[in-house]
Every structure is written in structure tokens, then in C-alpha cells.
C-alpha positions in Angstrom: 35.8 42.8 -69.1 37.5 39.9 -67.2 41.0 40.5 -66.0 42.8 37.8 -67.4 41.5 39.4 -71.0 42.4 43.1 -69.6 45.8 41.7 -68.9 46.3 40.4 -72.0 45.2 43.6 -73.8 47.5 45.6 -71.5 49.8 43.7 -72.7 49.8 44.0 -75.7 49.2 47.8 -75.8 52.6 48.3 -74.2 54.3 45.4 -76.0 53.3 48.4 -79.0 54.8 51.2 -77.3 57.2 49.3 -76.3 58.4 48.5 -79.8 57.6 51.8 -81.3 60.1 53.9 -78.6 62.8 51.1 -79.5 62.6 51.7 -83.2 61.9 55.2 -83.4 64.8 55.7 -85.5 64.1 53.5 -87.8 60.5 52.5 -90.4 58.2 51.2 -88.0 56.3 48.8 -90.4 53.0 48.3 -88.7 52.2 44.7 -90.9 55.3 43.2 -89.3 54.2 44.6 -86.2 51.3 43.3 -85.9 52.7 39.3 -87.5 55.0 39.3 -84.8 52.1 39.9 -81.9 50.2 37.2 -83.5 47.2 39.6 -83.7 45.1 41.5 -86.9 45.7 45.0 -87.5 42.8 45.8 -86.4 42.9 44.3 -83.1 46.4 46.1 -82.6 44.8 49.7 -83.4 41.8 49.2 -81.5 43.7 47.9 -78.3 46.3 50.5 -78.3 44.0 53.1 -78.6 41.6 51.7 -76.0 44.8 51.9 -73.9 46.6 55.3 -74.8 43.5 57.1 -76.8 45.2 57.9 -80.0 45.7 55.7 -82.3 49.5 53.9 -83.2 50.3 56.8 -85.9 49.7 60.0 -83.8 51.5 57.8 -81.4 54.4 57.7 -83.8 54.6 61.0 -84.9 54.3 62.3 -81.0 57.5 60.3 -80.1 59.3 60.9 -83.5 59.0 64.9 -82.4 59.7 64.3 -78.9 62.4 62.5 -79.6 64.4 65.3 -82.5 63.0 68.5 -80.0 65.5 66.6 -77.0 68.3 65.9 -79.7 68.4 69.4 -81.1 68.9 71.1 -78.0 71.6 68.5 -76.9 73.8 67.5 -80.2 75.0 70.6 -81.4 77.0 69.3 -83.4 74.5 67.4 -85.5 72.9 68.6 -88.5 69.2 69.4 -88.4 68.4 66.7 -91.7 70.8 64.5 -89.2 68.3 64.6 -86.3 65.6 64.6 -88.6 66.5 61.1 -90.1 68.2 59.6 -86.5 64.2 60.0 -85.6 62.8 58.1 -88.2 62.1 61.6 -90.9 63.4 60.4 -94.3 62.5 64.0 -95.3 63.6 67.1 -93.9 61.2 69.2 -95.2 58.1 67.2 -93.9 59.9 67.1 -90.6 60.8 70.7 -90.3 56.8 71.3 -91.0 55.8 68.5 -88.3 57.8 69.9 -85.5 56.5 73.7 -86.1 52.9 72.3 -85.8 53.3 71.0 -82.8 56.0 73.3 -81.1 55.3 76.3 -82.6 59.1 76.5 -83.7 60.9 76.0 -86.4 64.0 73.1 -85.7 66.1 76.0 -86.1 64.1 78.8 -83.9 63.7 75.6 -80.8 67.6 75.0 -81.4 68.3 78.8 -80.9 66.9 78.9 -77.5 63.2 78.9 -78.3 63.4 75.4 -76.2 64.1 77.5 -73.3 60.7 79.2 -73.6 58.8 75.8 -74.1 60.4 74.3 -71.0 60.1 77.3 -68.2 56.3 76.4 -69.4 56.4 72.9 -68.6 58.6 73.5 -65.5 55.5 76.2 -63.9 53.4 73.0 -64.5 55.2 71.3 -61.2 54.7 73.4 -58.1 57.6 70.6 -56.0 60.1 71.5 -59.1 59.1 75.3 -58.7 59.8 74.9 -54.5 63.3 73.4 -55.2 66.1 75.3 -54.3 69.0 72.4 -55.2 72.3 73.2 -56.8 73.5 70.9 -59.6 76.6 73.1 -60.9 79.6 71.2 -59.2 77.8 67.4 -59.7 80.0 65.6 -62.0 78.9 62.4 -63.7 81.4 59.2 -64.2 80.8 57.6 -67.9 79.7 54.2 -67.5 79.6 51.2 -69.8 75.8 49.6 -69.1 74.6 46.1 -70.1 70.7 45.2 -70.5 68.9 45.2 -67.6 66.0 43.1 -68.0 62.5 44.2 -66.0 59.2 43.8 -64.7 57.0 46.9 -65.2 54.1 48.7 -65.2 54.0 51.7 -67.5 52.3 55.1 -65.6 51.3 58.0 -68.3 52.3 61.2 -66.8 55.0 62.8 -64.5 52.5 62.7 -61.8 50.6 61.9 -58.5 50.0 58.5 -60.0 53.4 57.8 -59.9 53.4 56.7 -56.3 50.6 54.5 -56.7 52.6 52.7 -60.0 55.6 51.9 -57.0 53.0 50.6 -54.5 51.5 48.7 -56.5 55.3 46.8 -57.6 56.0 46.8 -53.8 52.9 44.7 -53.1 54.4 42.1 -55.5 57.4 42.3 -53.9 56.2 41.9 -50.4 53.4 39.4 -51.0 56.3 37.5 -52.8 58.6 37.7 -50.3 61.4 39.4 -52.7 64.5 39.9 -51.2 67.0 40.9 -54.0 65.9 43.4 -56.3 66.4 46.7 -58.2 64.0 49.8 -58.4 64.5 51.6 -61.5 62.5 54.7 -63.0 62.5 54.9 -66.6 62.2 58.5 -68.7 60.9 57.8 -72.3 60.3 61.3 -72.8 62.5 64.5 -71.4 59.6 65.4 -69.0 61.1 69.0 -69.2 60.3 69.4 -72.8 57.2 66.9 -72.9 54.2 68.3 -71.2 53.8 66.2 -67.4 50.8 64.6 -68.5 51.7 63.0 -71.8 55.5 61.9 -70.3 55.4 58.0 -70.0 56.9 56.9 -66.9 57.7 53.4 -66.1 58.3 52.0 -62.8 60.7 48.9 -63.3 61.7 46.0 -60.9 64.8 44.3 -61.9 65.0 40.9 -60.0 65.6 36.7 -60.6 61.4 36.0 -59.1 59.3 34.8 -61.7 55.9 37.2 -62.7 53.5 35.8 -65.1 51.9 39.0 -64.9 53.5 41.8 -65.4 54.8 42.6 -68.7 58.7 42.6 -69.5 61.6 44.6 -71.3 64.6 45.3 -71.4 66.1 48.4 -70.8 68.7 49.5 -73.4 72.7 48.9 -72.7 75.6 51.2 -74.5 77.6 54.2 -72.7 76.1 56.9 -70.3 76.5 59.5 -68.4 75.9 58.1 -64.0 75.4 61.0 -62.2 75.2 60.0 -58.3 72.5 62.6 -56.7 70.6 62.3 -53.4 67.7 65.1 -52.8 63.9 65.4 -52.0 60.6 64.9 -54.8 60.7 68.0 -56.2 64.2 68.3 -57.1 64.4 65.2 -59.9 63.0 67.6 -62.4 65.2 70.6 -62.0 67.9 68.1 -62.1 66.7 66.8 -65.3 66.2 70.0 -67.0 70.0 70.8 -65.6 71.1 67.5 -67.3 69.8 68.6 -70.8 69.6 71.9 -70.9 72.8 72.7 -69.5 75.4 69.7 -68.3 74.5 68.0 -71.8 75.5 71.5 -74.1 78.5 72.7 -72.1 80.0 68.9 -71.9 80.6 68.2 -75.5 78.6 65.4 -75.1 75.8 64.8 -77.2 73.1 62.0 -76.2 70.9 59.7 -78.1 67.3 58.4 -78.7 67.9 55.6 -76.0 65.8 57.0 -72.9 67.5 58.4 -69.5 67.0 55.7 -66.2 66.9 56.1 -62.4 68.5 53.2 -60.1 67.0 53.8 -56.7 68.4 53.2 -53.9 66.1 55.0 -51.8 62.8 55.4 -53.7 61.1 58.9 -52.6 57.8 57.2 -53.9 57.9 54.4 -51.2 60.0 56.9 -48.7 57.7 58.8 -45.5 60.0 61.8 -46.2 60.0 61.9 -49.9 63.4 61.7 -50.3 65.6 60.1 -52.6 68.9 58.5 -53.2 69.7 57.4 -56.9 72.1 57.2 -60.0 70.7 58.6 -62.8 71.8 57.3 -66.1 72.0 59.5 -69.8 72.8 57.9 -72.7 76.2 60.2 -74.1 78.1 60.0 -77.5 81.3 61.8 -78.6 
């Protein structure tokens, strides 16, 4: 395959993904989807599963569940038929039987501390999170009003090894271009402490003014978060994250939303010789 037409495809596979995390909450109408990329259906399915391999509706379903497993541990106060249908469910009934088969918990059973069980799981996946000894009780976060911030990226499936080579492969953009003024930023589509490592999209952003025709583009969502200031080594970002959710979130009164969490990077542990880290991380918050 020549890689002006592997481009393209790329493209176009995470143009999909792109659209269907954005609109999660909403009926993803595959017909419009597919009139506004200027391509078939069938071109659309077979390039995003060539890409992701599953096709767009597991796809939607997956993200759906991910999505209402992180809101029903966080918004206490919401109702489980409100979760359902903030996810895109417009029944209850079909959603409650969705998320057993694929946590093996009733909404109500994950929301009463069965997440806690899922997660430990998840967290024994990551021997640097297991290793980390960091303390997280005393961080307080300021709430911050954020505006779009437009990107370059390229998207890395998992919360993995790969990740590194996702940031040097942005950096030799950057360096070959001779980029003096940019932003690293890490975005979390999925809570990576209930979404098992490998199936977590990670995307490795660079927000600057230099032109790339070609890397993709998007823009990551504005509205009010939670900017929690932290500075630590690899394996600490994941316990931090499950602390953020699992506990920060519930005790705060806080709930959060759909929109997905973001790292600014001020030192990149990726790029760093000592893998450490300097960053603000960002969670959307509602009250």
C-alpha cells in the first residue's frame, strides 16, 4: 500500500473515532457519517476496521459502556436511566443488560463498589503503577474555565510501551521543523483504570501555530475542569488517575462528564532520560 493512500485511510479511521467519542451522548447516525467524509459506507467500515479490528458498532457500544461504567462511579448523584441516556442508551433496560455482559455487574452492583474489584484488576496489569509509592491525599485541584485547544496528533491504542514511541515520533516533527513554540498534551479517552491497558486510546497531541499536512487534527473539548498541578515519575500517572476518580471525584461533590481528562506537559516523562514528569492534569467537573 503506498503511503500517501495509508495516510489517507488513517485518516479517516480516526476522523471516525474521532467523531464517535464526540457524540457519544447522542444517535450516532452512521449515513450522515459517512456523507460528511465524502466516502460509501462501505469504505467507512472496511477502513475503520482495517484500522481498529472491530467494526464502527462494537466500536460504539465499547465507548457507550466505557463511558456510563466512569459516570456511575463518579456522579452519585445521577440516576442510573440518567447515565444511561447522557451515553447515548434511549433504554434503560437494554443498557442495564449491555453493561452486565461486558462487566460482569449490574449498573447498580459496579456503582456499589463492584468498580473497585474491576479496577485493582486493571491496576495489577501495570507493574510502574504497582512500584509507586506517591501520596495524592493533600493535592488540591483549582477549577479552571478551558477554551478549545486545537492539535496535531497521532492516536496510540493502549496505555502502553508504545506510548513513548507515539512522542518520538511528534518530536521528530518538531525538531526536523524546527518548532520552537508548542504544547505537549496527553489525551485520556478512556479512564485507563477502568478500561483494560490495551484497549485505552491514548493520544499524543502537539498544540502549536506550524503548519502539518500530515497529521490529522482535532480539537480538544473546552468547558470547566478540575487542573490538578502534579509532578512525579512514569509509574505514578496511573495511581493518580485512579485517585482522581475513584476517590478525589466521590468525596468532592463534584461529578464529571463524557468529555475526556487531558495532560499539559511541561516535562514529558516519554521524552525525559529520567522518566519523570511535570504536568497539569485536566478533569472535566459539573456541580
Amino acid at each position: 500500500m503506498k503511503k500517501d493512500t495509508l495516510e489517507k485511510r488513517t485518516r479517516i479511521a480516526n476522523d471516525i473515532l474521532y467523531y464517535i467519542y464526540t457524540h457519544i451522548d447522542t444517535h450516532i447516525d452512521i449515513e450522515e457519517l459517512s456523507y460528511d467524509l465524502h466516502i460509501s459506507k462501505y469504505h467507512m467500515h472496511r477502513v475503520f476496521k482495517e484500522a481498529f479490528g472491530k467494526n464502527i458498532y462494537e466500536s460504539i457500544k465499547s465507548i457507550r459502556l466505557q463511558k456510563a461504567a466512569n459516570l456511575l462511579l463518579t456522579n452519585r448523584y445521577s440516576t442510573i436511566s440518567e447515565i444511561a441516556s447522557s451515553c447515548g442508551y434511549s433504554s434503560q433496560s437494554s443498557f442495564i443488560k449491555a453493561f452486565k455482559n461486558r462487566f460482569d455487574f449490574s449498573p447498580k452492583e459496579w456503582r456499589n463498589n463492584g468498580y473497585k474489584e474491576y479496577s485493582n484488576k486493571i491496576l495489577e496489569e501495570s507493574e510502574f503503577a504497582l512500584k509507586s509509592t506517591a501520596n495524592f491525599t493533600n493535592l488540591e485541584p483549582k477549577i479552571v474555565k478551558m477554551p478549545y485547544l486545537e492539535s496535531y496528533y497521532i492516536r496510540n491504542k493502549g496505555y502502553n510501551v508504545n506510548i513513548k514511541q507515539t512522542w518520538q515520533k511528534l518530536q521528530t516533527w518538531i525538531l526536523n521543523s524546527d518548532i520552537k513554540n508548542y504544547k505537549q498534551i496527553a489525551l485520556l479517552h478512556d479512564n485507563p483504570t477502568i478500561t483494560h491497558l490495551n484497549e485505552c486510546q491514548y493520544i499524543a497531541c502537539i498544540m502549536t501555530d506550524a503548519y502539518n499536512d500530515k497529521l490529522p487534527k482535532f480539537k480538544i473539548a473546552n468547558g470547566v475542569y478540575a487542573k490538578f498541578d502534579l509532578v512525579g515519575n512514569h509509574g505514578d500517572m496511573l495511581k493518580f488517575i485512579h485517585w482522581v476518580y475513584h476517590e478525589w471525584l466521590i468525596k468532592s461533590g463534584y461529578e464529571t462528564t463524557t468529555k475526556p481528562s487531558y495532560a499539559v506537559y511541561k516535562k514529558n516523562n516519554f521524552l525525559s532520560d529520567d522518566d519523570k514528569f511535570e504536568l497539569s492534569f485536566y478533569v472535566s467537573v459539573k456541580f
